[in-house]
C-alpha positions as MATLAB code, in Angstrom:
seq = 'XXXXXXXXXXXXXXXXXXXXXXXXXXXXXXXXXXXXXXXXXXXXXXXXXXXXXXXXXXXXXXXXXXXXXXXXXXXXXXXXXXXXXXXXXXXXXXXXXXXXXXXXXXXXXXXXXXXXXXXXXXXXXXXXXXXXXXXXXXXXXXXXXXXXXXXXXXXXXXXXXXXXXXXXXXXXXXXXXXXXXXXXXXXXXXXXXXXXXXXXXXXXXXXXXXXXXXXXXXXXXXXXXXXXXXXXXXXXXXXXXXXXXXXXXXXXXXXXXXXXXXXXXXXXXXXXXXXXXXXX';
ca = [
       0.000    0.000    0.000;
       2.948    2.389    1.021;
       3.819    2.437   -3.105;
       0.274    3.546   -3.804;
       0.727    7.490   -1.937;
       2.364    9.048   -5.249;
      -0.683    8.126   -6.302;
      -2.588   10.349   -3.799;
      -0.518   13.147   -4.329;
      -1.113   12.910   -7.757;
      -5.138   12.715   -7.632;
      -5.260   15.633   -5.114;
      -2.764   18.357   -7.190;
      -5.091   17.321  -10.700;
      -8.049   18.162   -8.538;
      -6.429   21.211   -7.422;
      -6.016   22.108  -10.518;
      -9.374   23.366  -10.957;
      -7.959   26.308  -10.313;
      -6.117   28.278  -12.904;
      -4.291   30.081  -10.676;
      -2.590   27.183   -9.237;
       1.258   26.771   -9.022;
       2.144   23.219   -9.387;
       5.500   23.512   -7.643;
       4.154   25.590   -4.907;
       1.998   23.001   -2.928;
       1.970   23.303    0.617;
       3.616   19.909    2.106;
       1.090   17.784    3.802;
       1.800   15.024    6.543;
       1.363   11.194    5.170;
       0.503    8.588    7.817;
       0.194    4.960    6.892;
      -0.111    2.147    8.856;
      -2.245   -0.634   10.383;
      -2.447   -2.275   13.557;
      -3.266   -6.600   12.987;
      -4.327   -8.874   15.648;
      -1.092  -10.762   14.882;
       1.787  -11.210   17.719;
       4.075   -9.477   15.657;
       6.007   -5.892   15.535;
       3.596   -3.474   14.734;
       4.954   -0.433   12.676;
       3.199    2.992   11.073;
       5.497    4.856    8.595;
       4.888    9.051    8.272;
       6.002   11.256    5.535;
       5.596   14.681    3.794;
       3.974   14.649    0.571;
       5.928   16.082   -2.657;
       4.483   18.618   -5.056;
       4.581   17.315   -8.148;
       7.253   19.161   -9.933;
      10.025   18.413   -7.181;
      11.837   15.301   -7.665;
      14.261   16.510   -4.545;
      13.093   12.766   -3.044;
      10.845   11.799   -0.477;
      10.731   13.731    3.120;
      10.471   11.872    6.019;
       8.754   12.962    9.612;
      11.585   11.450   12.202;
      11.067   13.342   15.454;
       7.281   12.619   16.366;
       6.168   10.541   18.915;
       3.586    7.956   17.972;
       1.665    6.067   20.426;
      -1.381    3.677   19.949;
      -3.941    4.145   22.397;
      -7.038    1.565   23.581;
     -10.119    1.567   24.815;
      -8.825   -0.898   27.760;
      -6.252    1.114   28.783;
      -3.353   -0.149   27.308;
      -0.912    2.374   25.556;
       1.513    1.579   23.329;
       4.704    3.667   22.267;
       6.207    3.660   18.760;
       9.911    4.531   18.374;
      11.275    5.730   15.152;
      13.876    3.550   13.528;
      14.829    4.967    9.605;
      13.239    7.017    7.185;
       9.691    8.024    8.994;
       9.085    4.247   10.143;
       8.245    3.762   13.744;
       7.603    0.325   15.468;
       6.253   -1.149   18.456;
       9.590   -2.427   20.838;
       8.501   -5.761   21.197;
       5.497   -7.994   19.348;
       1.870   -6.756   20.083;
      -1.233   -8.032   18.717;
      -4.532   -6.070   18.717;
      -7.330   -7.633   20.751;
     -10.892   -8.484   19.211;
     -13.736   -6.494   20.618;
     -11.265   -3.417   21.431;
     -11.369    0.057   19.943;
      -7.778    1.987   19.122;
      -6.588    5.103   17.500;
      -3.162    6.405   16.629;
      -1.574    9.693   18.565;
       0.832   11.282   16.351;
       2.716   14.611   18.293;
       4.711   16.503   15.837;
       8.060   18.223   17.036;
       6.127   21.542   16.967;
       3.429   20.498   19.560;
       0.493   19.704   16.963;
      -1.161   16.629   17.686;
      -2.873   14.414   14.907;
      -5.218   11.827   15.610;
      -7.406    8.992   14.133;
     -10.742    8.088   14.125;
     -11.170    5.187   16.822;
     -11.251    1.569   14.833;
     -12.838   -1.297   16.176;
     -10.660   -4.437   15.962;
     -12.492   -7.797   14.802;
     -12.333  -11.123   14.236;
     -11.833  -12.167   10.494;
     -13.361  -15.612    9.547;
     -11.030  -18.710    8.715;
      -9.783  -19.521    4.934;
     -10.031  -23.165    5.821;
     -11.177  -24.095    2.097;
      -9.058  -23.059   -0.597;
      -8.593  -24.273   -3.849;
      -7.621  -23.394   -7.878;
      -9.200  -23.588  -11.084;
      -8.271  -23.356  -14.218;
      -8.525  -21.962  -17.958;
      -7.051  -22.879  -21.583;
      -5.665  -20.292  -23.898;
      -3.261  -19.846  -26.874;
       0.451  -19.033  -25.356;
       1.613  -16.090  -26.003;
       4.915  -17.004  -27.199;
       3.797  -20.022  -29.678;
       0.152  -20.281  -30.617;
       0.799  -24.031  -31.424;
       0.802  -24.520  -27.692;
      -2.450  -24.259  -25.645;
      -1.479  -23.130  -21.695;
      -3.451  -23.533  -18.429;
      -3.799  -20.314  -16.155;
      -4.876  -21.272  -13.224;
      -6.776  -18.939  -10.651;
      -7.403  -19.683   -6.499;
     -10.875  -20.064   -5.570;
     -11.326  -19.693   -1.750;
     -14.697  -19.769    0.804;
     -15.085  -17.946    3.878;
     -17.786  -18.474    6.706;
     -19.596  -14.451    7.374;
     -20.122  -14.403   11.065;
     -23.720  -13.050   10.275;
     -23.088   -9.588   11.753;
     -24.504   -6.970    9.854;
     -21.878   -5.301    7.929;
     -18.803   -7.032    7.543;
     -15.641   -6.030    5.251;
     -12.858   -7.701    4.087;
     -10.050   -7.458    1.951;
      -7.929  -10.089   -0.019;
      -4.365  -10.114   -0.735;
      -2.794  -12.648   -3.179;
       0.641  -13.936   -3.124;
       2.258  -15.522   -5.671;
       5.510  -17.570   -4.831;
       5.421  -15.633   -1.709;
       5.369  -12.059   -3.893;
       2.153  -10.000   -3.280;
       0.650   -8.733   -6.454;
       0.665   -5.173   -4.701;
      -0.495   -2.919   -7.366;
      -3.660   -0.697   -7.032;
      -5.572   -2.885   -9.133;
      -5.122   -5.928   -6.688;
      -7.131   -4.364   -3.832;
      -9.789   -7.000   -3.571;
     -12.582   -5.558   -1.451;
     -15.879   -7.240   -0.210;
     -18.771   -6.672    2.108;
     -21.812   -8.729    3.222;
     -24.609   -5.840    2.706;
     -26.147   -7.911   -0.515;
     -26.023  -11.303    1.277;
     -25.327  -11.560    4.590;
     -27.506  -14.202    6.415;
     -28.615  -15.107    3.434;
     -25.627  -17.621    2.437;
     -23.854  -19.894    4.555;
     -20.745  -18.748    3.142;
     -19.063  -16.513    0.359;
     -17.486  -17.805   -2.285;
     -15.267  -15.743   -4.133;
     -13.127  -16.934   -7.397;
      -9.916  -14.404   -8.824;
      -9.705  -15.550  -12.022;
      -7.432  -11.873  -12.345;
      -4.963  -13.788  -10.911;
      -2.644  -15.910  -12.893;
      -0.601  -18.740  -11.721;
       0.721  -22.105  -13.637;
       1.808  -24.958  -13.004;
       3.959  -25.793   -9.582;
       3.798  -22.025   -8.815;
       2.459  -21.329   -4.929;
      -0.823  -19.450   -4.079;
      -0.910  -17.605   -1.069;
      -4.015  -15.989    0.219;
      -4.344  -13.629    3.337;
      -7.791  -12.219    4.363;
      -8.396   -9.291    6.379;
     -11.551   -7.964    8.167;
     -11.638   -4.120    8.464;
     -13.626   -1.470    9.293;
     -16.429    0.527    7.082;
     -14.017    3.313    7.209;
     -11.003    1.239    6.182;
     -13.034   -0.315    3.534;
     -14.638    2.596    2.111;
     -10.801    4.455    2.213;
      -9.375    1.211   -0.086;
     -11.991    1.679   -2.356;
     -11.932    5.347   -2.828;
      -7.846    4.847   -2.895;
      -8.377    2.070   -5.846;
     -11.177    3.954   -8.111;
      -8.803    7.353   -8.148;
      -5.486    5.300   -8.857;
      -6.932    2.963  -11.129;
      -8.696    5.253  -13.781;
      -6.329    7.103  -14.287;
      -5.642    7.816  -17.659;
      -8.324    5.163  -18.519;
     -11.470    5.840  -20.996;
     -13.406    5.374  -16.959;
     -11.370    8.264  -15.785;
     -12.913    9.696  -12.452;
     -12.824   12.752  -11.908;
      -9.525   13.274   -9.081;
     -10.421   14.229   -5.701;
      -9.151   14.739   -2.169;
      -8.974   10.566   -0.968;
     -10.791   11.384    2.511;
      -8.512    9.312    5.422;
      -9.194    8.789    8.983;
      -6.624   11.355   10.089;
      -6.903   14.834   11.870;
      -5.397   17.530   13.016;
      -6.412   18.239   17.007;
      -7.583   21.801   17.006;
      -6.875   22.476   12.831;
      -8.792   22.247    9.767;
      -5.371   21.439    8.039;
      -5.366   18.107    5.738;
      -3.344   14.860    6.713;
      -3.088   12.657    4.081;
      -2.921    8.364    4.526;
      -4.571    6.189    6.768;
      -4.274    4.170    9.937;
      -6.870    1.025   10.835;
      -7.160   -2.018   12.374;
      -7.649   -5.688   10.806;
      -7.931   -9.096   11.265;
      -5.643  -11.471    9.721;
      -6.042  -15.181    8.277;
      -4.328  -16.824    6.075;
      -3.544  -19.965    4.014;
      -2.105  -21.008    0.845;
      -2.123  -23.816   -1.677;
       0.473  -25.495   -4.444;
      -0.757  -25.641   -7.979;
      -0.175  -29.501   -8.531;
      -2.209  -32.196  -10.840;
];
Protein backbone atom coordinates (compact mmCIF):
# COMPACT_ATOMS: atom_id res chain seq x y z
CA UNK A 1 0.00 0.00 0.00
CA UNK A 2 2.95 2.39 1.02
CA UNK A 3 3.82 2.44 -3.11
CA UNK A 4 0.27 3.55 -3.80
CA UNK A 5 0.73 7.49 -1.94
CA UNK A 6 2.36 9.05 -5.25
CA UNK A 7 -0.68 8.13 -6.30
CA UNK A 8 -2.59 10.35 -3.80
CA UNK A 9 -0.52 13.15 -4.33
CA UNK A 10 -1.11 12.91 -7.76
CA UNK A 11 -5.14 12.72 -7.63
CA UNK A 12 -5.26 15.63 -5.11
CA UNK A 13 -2.76 18.36 -7.19
CA UNK A 14 -5.09 17.32 -10.70
CA UNK A 15 -8.05 18.16 -8.54
CA UNK A 16 -6.43 21.21 -7.42
CA UNK A 17 -6.02 22.11 -10.52
CA UNK A 18 -9.37 23.37 -10.96
CA UNK A 19 -7.96 26.31 -10.31
CA UNK A 20 -6.12 28.28 -12.90
CA UNK A 21 -4.29 30.08 -10.68
CA UNK A 22 -2.59 27.18 -9.24
CA UNK A 23 1.26 26.77 -9.02
CA UNK A 24 2.14 23.22 -9.39
CA UNK A 25 5.50 23.51 -7.64
CA UNK A 26 4.15 25.59 -4.91
CA UNK A 27 2.00 23.00 -2.93
CA UNK A 28 1.97 23.30 0.62
CA UNK A 29 3.62 19.91 2.11
CA UNK A 30 1.09 17.78 3.80
CA UNK A 31 1.80 15.02 6.54
CA UNK A 32 1.36 11.19 5.17
CA UNK A 33 0.50 8.59 7.82
CA UNK A 34 0.19 4.96 6.89
CA UNK A 35 -0.11 2.15 8.86
CA UNK A 36 -2.25 -0.63 10.38
CA UNK A 37 -2.45 -2.27 13.56
CA UNK A 38 -3.27 -6.60 12.99
CA UNK A 39 -4.33 -8.87 15.65
CA UNK A 40 -1.09 -10.76 14.88
CA UNK A 41 1.79 -11.21 17.72
CA UNK A 42 4.08 -9.48 15.66
CA UNK A 43 6.01 -5.89 15.53
CA UNK A 44 3.60 -3.47 14.73
CA UNK A 45 4.95 -0.43 12.68
CA UNK A 46 3.20 2.99 11.07
CA UNK A 47 5.50 4.86 8.59
CA UNK A 48 4.89 9.05 8.27
CA UNK A 49 6.00 11.26 5.53
CA UNK A 50 5.60 14.68 3.79
CA UNK A 51 3.97 14.65 0.57
CA UNK A 52 5.93 16.08 -2.66
CA UNK A 53 4.48 18.62 -5.06
CA UNK A 54 4.58 17.32 -8.15
CA UNK A 55 7.25 19.16 -9.93
CA UNK A 56 10.03 18.41 -7.18
CA UNK A 57 11.84 15.30 -7.66
CA UNK A 58 14.26 16.51 -4.54
CA UNK A 59 13.09 12.77 -3.04
CA UNK A 60 10.84 11.80 -0.48
CA UNK A 61 10.73 13.73 3.12
CA UNK A 62 10.47 11.87 6.02
CA UNK A 63 8.75 12.96 9.61
CA UNK A 64 11.58 11.45 12.20
CA UNK A 65 11.07 13.34 15.45
CA UNK A 66 7.28 12.62 16.37
CA UNK A 67 6.17 10.54 18.92
CA UNK A 68 3.59 7.96 17.97
CA UNK A 69 1.66 6.07 20.43
CA UNK A 70 -1.38 3.68 19.95
CA UNK A 71 -3.94 4.15 22.40
CA UNK A 72 -7.04 1.57 23.58
CA UNK A 73 -10.12 1.57 24.82
CA UNK A 74 -8.83 -0.90 27.76
CA UNK A 75 -6.25 1.11 28.78
CA UNK A 76 -3.35 -0.15 27.31
CA UNK A 77 -0.91 2.37 25.56
CA UNK A 78 1.51 1.58 23.33
CA UNK A 79 4.70 3.67 22.27
CA UNK A 80 6.21 3.66 18.76
CA UNK A 81 9.91 4.53 18.37
CA UNK A 82 11.27 5.73 15.15
CA UNK A 83 13.88 3.55 13.53
CA UNK A 84 14.83 4.97 9.60
CA UNK A 85 13.24 7.02 7.18
CA UNK A 86 9.69 8.02 8.99
CA UNK A 87 9.08 4.25 10.14
CA UNK A 88 8.25 3.76 13.74
CA UNK A 89 7.60 0.32 15.47
CA UNK A 90 6.25 -1.15 18.46
CA UNK A 91 9.59 -2.43 20.84
CA UNK A 92 8.50 -5.76 21.20
CA UNK A 93 5.50 -7.99 19.35
CA UNK A 94 1.87 -6.76 20.08
CA UNK A 95 -1.23 -8.03 18.72
CA UNK A 96 -4.53 -6.07 18.72
CA UNK A 97 -7.33 -7.63 20.75
CA UNK A 98 -10.89 -8.48 19.21
CA UNK A 99 -13.74 -6.49 20.62
CA UNK A 100 -11.27 -3.42 21.43
CA UNK A 101 -11.37 0.06 19.94
CA UNK A 102 -7.78 1.99 19.12
CA UNK A 103 -6.59 5.10 17.50
CA UNK A 104 -3.16 6.40 16.63
CA UNK A 105 -1.57 9.69 18.56
CA UNK A 106 0.83 11.28 16.35
CA UNK A 107 2.72 14.61 18.29
CA UNK A 108 4.71 16.50 15.84
CA UNK A 109 8.06 18.22 17.04
CA UNK A 110 6.13 21.54 16.97
CA UNK A 111 3.43 20.50 19.56
CA UNK A 112 0.49 19.70 16.96
CA UNK A 113 -1.16 16.63 17.69
CA UNK A 114 -2.87 14.41 14.91
CA UNK A 115 -5.22 11.83 15.61
CA UNK A 116 -7.41 8.99 14.13
CA UNK A 117 -10.74 8.09 14.12
CA UNK A 118 -11.17 5.19 16.82
CA UNK A 119 -11.25 1.57 14.83
CA UNK A 120 -12.84 -1.30 16.18
CA UNK A 121 -10.66 -4.44 15.96
CA UNK A 122 -12.49 -7.80 14.80
CA UNK A 123 -12.33 -11.12 14.24
CA UNK A 124 -11.83 -12.17 10.49
CA UNK A 125 -13.36 -15.61 9.55
CA UNK A 126 -11.03 -18.71 8.71
CA UNK A 127 -9.78 -19.52 4.93
CA UNK A 128 -10.03 -23.17 5.82
CA UNK A 129 -11.18 -24.10 2.10
CA UNK A 130 -9.06 -23.06 -0.60
CA UNK A 131 -8.59 -24.27 -3.85
CA UNK A 132 -7.62 -23.39 -7.88
CA UNK A 133 -9.20 -23.59 -11.08
CA UNK A 134 -8.27 -23.36 -14.22
CA UNK A 135 -8.53 -21.96 -17.96
CA UNK A 136 -7.05 -22.88 -21.58
CA UNK A 137 -5.67 -20.29 -23.90
CA UNK A 138 -3.26 -19.85 -26.87
CA UNK A 139 0.45 -19.03 -25.36
CA UNK A 140 1.61 -16.09 -26.00
CA UNK A 141 4.91 -17.00 -27.20
CA UNK A 142 3.80 -20.02 -29.68
CA UNK A 143 0.15 -20.28 -30.62
CA UNK A 144 0.80 -24.03 -31.42
CA UNK A 145 0.80 -24.52 -27.69
CA UNK A 146 -2.45 -24.26 -25.65
CA UNK A 147 -1.48 -23.13 -21.70
CA UNK A 148 -3.45 -23.53 -18.43
CA UNK A 149 -3.80 -20.31 -16.16
CA UNK A 150 -4.88 -21.27 -13.22
CA UNK A 151 -6.78 -18.94 -10.65
CA UNK A 152 -7.40 -19.68 -6.50
CA UNK A 153 -10.88 -20.06 -5.57
CA UNK A 154 -11.33 -19.69 -1.75
CA UNK A 155 -14.70 -19.77 0.80
CA UNK A 156 -15.09 -17.95 3.88
CA UNK A 157 -17.79 -18.47 6.71
CA UNK A 158 -19.60 -14.45 7.37
CA UNK A 159 -20.12 -14.40 11.06
CA UNK A 160 -23.72 -13.05 10.27
CA UNK A 161 -23.09 -9.59 11.75
CA UNK A 162 -24.50 -6.97 9.85
CA UNK A 163 -21.88 -5.30 7.93
CA UNK A 164 -18.80 -7.03 7.54
CA UNK A 165 -15.64 -6.03 5.25
CA UNK A 166 -12.86 -7.70 4.09
CA UNK A 167 -10.05 -7.46 1.95
CA UNK A 168 -7.93 -10.09 -0.02
CA UNK A 169 -4.37 -10.11 -0.73
CA UNK A 170 -2.79 -12.65 -3.18
CA UNK A 171 0.64 -13.94 -3.12
CA UNK A 172 2.26 -15.52 -5.67
CA UNK A 173 5.51 -17.57 -4.83
CA UNK A 174 5.42 -15.63 -1.71
CA UNK A 175 5.37 -12.06 -3.89
CA UNK A 176 2.15 -10.00 -3.28
CA UNK A 177 0.65 -8.73 -6.45
CA UNK A 178 0.66 -5.17 -4.70
CA UNK A 179 -0.50 -2.92 -7.37
CA UNK A 180 -3.66 -0.70 -7.03
CA UNK A 181 -5.57 -2.89 -9.13
CA UNK A 182 -5.12 -5.93 -6.69
CA UNK A 183 -7.13 -4.36 -3.83
CA UNK A 184 -9.79 -7.00 -3.57
CA UNK A 185 -12.58 -5.56 -1.45
CA UNK A 186 -15.88 -7.24 -0.21
CA UNK A 187 -18.77 -6.67 2.11
CA UNK A 188 -21.81 -8.73 3.22
CA UNK A 189 -24.61 -5.84 2.71
CA UNK A 190 -26.15 -7.91 -0.52
CA UNK A 191 -26.02 -11.30 1.28
CA UNK A 192 -25.33 -11.56 4.59
CA UNK A 193 -27.51 -14.20 6.41
CA UNK A 194 -28.61 -15.11 3.43
CA UNK A 195 -25.63 -17.62 2.44
CA UNK A 196 -23.85 -19.89 4.56
CA UNK A 197 -20.74 -18.75 3.14
CA UNK A 198 -19.06 -16.51 0.36
CA UNK A 199 -17.49 -17.80 -2.28
CA UNK A 200 -15.27 -15.74 -4.13
CA UNK A 201 -13.13 -16.93 -7.40
CA UNK A 202 -9.92 -14.40 -8.82
CA UNK A 203 -9.70 -15.55 -12.02
CA UNK A 204 -7.43 -11.87 -12.34
CA UNK A 205 -4.96 -13.79 -10.91
CA UNK A 206 -2.64 -15.91 -12.89
CA UNK A 207 -0.60 -18.74 -11.72
CA UNK A 208 0.72 -22.10 -13.64
CA UNK A 209 1.81 -24.96 -13.00
CA UNK A 210 3.96 -25.79 -9.58
CA UNK A 211 3.80 -22.02 -8.81
CA UNK A 212 2.46 -21.33 -4.93
CA UNK A 213 -0.82 -19.45 -4.08
CA UNK A 214 -0.91 -17.61 -1.07
CA UNK A 215 -4.01 -15.99 0.22
CA UNK A 216 -4.34 -13.63 3.34
CA UNK A 217 -7.79 -12.22 4.36
CA UNK A 218 -8.40 -9.29 6.38
CA UNK A 219 -11.55 -7.96 8.17
CA UNK A 220 -11.64 -4.12 8.46
CA UNK A 221 -13.63 -1.47 9.29
CA UNK A 222 -16.43 0.53 7.08
CA UNK A 223 -14.02 3.31 7.21
CA UNK A 224 -11.00 1.24 6.18
CA UNK A 225 -13.03 -0.32 3.53
CA UNK A 226 -14.64 2.60 2.11
CA UNK A 227 -10.80 4.45 2.21
CA UNK A 228 -9.37 1.21 -0.09
CA UNK A 229 -11.99 1.68 -2.36
CA UNK A 230 -11.93 5.35 -2.83
CA UNK A 231 -7.85 4.85 -2.89
CA UNK A 232 -8.38 2.07 -5.85
CA UNK A 233 -11.18 3.95 -8.11
CA UNK A 234 -8.80 7.35 -8.15
CA UNK A 235 -5.49 5.30 -8.86
CA UNK A 236 -6.93 2.96 -11.13
CA UNK A 237 -8.70 5.25 -13.78
CA UNK A 238 -6.33 7.10 -14.29
CA UNK A 239 -5.64 7.82 -17.66
CA UNK A 240 -8.32 5.16 -18.52
CA UNK A 241 -11.47 5.84 -21.00
CA UNK A 242 -13.41 5.37 -16.96
CA UNK A 243 -11.37 8.26 -15.79
CA UNK A 244 -12.91 9.70 -12.45
CA UNK A 245 -12.82 12.75 -11.91
CA UNK A 246 -9.52 13.27 -9.08
CA UNK A 247 -10.42 14.23 -5.70
CA UNK A 248 -9.15 14.74 -2.17
CA UNK A 249 -8.97 10.57 -0.97
CA UNK A 250 -10.79 11.38 2.51
CA UNK A 251 -8.51 9.31 5.42
CA UNK A 252 -9.19 8.79 8.98
CA UNK A 253 -6.62 11.36 10.09
CA UNK A 254 -6.90 14.83 11.87
CA UNK A 255 -5.40 17.53 13.02
CA UNK A 256 -6.41 18.24 17.01
CA UNK A 257 -7.58 21.80 17.01
CA UNK A 258 -6.87 22.48 12.83
CA UNK A 259 -8.79 22.25 9.77
CA UNK A 260 -5.37 21.44 8.04
CA UNK A 261 -5.37 18.11 5.74
CA UNK A 262 -3.34 14.86 6.71
CA UNK A 263 -3.09 12.66 4.08
CA UNK A 264 -2.92 8.36 4.53
CA UNK A 265 -4.57 6.19 6.77
CA UNK A 266 -4.27 4.17 9.94
CA UNK A 267 -6.87 1.03 10.83
CA UNK A 268 -7.16 -2.02 12.37
CA UNK A 269 -7.65 -5.69 10.81
CA UNK A 270 -7.93 -9.10 11.27
CA UNK A 271 -5.64 -11.47 9.72
CA UNK A 272 -6.04 -15.18 8.28
CA UNK A 273 -4.33 -16.82 6.07
CA UNK A 274 -3.54 -19.97 4.01
CA UNK A 275 -2.10 -21.01 0.84
CA UNK A 276 -2.12 -23.82 -1.68
CA UNK A 277 0.47 -25.50 -4.44
CA UNK A 278 -0.76 -25.64 -7.98
CA UNK A 279 -0.18 -29.50 -8.53
CA UNK A 280 -2.21 -32.20 -10.84
Amino acid sequence: MRNLYCYIVLVLLLWSCQDNNLELDDQEQQVVIEGWLSDLDTIQFIKISLSQNFLDNSGKSYIEDAGVKIRSSNGVTIDLIHSSNGLYSTQSTYSGQEGINYFLEVRLSDGRIIQSSTQKMASAPSLDTINFEYYERESATNENIIEQVFYPITQINDNGEEENYYRFKVYKNDTLFKESENILLINDKFFNGNSPFIENEFTSFEFFESDSIGLELQEITSTGYNYLRNLKNQTTSLGSTSFITPGPINGNMFYLNSDEKVLGYWGTCSIQTNGIKIIQ
